[in-house]
N, C-alpha and C positions, 0 to 999 in steps of 0.2 A: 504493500500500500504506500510505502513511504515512496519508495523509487516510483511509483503512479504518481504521486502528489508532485513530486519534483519537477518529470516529463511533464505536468501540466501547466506550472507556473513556467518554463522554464518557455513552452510551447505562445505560452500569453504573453511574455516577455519580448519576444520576440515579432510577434504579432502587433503591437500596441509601438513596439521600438521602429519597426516599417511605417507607420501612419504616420508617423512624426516628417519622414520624409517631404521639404520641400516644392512644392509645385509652384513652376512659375506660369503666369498665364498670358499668354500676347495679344495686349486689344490692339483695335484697330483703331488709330486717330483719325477726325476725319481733319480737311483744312480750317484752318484758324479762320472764323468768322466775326468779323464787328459785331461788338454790345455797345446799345449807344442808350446812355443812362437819361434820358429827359423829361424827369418830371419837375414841372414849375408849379411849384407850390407856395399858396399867398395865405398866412398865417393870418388868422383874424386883430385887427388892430395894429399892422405894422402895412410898413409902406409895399410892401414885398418887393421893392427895387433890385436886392441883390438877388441870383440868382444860377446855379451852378450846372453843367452837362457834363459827365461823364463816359471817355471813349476808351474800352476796351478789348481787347480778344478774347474768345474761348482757347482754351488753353487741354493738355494733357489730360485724363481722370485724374492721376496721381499726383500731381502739380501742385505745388504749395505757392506759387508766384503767376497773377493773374498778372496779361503783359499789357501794358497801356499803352495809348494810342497816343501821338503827339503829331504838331505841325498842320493838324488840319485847321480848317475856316470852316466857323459854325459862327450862323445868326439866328433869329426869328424876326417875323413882318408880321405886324398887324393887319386888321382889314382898312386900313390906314394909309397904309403900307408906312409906317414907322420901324426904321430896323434897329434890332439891337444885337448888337453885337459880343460875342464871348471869346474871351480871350484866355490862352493857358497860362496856368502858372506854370511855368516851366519845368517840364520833364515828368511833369503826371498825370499828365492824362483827364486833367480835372480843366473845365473852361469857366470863369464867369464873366457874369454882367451885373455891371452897379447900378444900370440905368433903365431895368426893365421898368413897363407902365403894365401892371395888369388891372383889366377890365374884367367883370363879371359879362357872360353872353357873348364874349367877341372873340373871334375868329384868328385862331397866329396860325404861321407856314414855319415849319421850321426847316433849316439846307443845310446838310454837314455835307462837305467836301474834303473827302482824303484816299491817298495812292490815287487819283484819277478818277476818282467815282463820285458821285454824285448821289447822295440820299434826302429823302423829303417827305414830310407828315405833315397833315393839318387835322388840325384839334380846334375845340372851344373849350373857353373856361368856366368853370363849373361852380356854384354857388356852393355852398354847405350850410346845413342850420347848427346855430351855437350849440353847443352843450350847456342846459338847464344849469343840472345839478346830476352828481354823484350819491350813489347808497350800495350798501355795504349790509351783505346777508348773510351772518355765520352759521345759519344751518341749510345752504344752498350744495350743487351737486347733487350727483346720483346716490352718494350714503344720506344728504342732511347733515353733513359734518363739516363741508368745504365751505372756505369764506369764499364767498361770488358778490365782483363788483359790477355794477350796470351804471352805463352813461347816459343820461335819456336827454332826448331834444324833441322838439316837435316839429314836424314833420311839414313842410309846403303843402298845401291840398291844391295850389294851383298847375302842378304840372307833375307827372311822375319824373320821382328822384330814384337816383344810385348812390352808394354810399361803399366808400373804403377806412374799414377800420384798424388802427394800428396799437397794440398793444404793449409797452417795453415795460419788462418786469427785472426789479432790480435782484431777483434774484434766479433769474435764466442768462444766459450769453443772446440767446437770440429772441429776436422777438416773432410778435405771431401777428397776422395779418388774415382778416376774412369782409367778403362783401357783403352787400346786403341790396333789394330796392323795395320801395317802397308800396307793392303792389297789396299786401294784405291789410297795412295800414295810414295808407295816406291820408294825408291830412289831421293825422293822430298824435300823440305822444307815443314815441317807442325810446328804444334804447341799445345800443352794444353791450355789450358781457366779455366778460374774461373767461380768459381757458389755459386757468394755474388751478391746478389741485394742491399745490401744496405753502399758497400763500400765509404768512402767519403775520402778526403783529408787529410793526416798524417796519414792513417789506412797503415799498415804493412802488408805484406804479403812473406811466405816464402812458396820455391815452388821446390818440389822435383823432378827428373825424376828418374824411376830405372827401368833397363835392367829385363823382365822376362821372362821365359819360356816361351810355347806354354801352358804347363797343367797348370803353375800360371796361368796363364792369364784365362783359362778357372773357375778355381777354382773363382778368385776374382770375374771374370763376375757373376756366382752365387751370392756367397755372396753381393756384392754390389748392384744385384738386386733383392732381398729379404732383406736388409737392409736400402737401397736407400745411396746414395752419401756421404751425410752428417751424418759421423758414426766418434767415437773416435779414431777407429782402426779398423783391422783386425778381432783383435780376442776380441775386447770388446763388453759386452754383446750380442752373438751372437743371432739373432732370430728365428732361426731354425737348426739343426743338419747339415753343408755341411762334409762332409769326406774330409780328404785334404792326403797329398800323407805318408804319415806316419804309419807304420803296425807296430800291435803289433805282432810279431812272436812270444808270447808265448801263446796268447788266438787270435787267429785270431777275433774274435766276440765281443772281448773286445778293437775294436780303440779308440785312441785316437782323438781330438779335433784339428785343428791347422795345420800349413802346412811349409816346410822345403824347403826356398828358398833361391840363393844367387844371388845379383844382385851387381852389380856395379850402382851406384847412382851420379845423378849432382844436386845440390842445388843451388840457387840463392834467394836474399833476394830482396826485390823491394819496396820500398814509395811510396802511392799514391800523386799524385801530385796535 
C-alpha cells in the first residue's frame, strides 16, 4: 500500500508540475487607429470658454503606453461660423481652447486634420437640468443593507431628453458611467443612482449630469453595454470597435475611434454620512 500511495502522489506531482508549463499566445494587432477624444462640456455657472480635444492611437492589448497624437490642426465652427481654434500643448496629444463661446441648441463642425487626413462631426449642444438635491438611503440594494445615493432633477416636459451620468467614487480607481432618457418620465422629477455596494461613511462621491443627444445617447448605450458601467471612461481601453459620429472625409474606410459631443453639465459633490 505504501509503495501505491507513493506511485500516486508521485504520478500527481508530476501531472500538476506539466500545467505549470508556460503558454505563450500570438494575437493578432490590427493597425493603429485614431481616438479623437471631443467632448465639450459647459459646466453649469462657469463660462465654459476653456476647453480640451484629445488625439490618440489604439495601441497593442498588452501595452501599458497609449501613443499620442501631435502636430495636427483641430478647430470647431459654429452655425456662425465663428472658429475656435485648439492648440497643443506640446508633445501630448492634448489641444485646447481658451476662447470657446458655447450656446445651448447651436450647431458646431468640428475638423481635425492629421498625417493627411481629414476628419469631421457635427453635433449640437445639449441643455441639462440642475440637480435638485441629493438623499442618501442606508437600507437601499438588493440585501437593504447598501447605502444608495440618488440625484434627482426635474425633468423638461417640453421636449424628450437624454441624459449621461457620471459617477466618481473616492473609493474605486475608476468611475462608472450609465444613460438614461427620459421616455417613462418626462416632465417629472427623476433621479441617477449609484452602483457602489460597498460605500460607507466619509466615502466621497462626485456626480455629474450632462445634456446629450439622441445619437450620444445611443452610441454610449453601446459602448456601456459591451463595456458594463464600471469603465474609466468613454474612450478608455475600449472592448470592441463602436463607430461614433466622426468621418474621415479623406478615406471614408479609414474612421476614426471616439465620438464629438457637447453637453452642458451639472456636478454636485456629496459625503457619505
Amino acid at each position: 500500500m505504501k509503495k501505491t500511495a507513493l506511485l500516486i502522489v508521485f504520478f500527481i506531482s508530476i501531472f500538476f508540475t506539466s500545467c505549470e508549463e508556460v503558454v505563450d499566445v500570438d494575437l493578432d494587432t490590427a493597425p493603429p487607429k485614431l481616438v479623437i477624444e471631443a467632448a465639450i462640456n459647459w459646466q453649469k455657472g462657469t463660462t465654459g470658454r476653456q476647453q480640451t480635444i484629445k488625439l490618440t492611437t489604439t495601441t497593442g492589448y498588452f501595452e501599458n503606453v497609449i501613443p499620442t497624437v501631435s502636430g495636427a490642426t483641430i478647430f470647431i465652427k459654429n452655425s456662425a461660423n465663428e472658429q475656435f481654434n485648439f492648440t497643443e500643448i506640446p508633445k501630448t496629444g492634448r489641444y485646447v481652447c481658451n476662447n470657446f463661446k458655447p450656446v445651448l441648441n447651436t450647431e458646431y463642425t468640428l475638423t481635425v486634420k492629421t498625417n493627411g487626413q481629414t476628419y469631421t462631426a457635427v453635433e449640437t449642444m445639449k441643455s441639462v437640468a440642475p440637480i435638485t438635491h441629493i438623499e442618501q438611503n442606508n437600507e437601499g440594494g438588493f440585501t437593504g443593507k447598501d447605502i444608495e445615493i440618488r440625484a434627482y432633477y426635474n425633468d423638461p416636459g417640453d421636449a424628450a431628453n437624454f441624459y449621461l451620468y457620471k459617477y466618481v467614487y473616492s473609493n474605486k480607481i475608476k468611475s462608472n458611467y450609465y444613460v438614461d432618457d427620459d421616455t417613462f418620465f418626462q416632465g417629472n422629477e427623476f433621479f441617477s443612482l449609484s452602483d457602489d455596494d460597498e460605500l460607507k461613511s466619509g466615502d466621497e462621491i462626485e456626480i455629474t449630469h450632462f445634456g446629450i443627444s439622441k445619437q450620444y445617447y445611443n452610441y454610449m448605450s453601446i459602448l456601456v453595454s459591451i463595456a458594463g458601467t464600471n469603465v474609466g471612461g468613454p474612450f478608455q481601453s475600449p472592448p470592441a470597435t463602436v463607430k461614433g459620429n466622426i468621418i474621415n472625409t479623406t478615406a471614408k474606410e479609414n474612421y476614426p475611434l471616439g465620438y464629438f459631443s457637447l453637453s452642458e453639465t451639472d456636478l454636485k459633490k456629496y459625503t457619505i454620512k
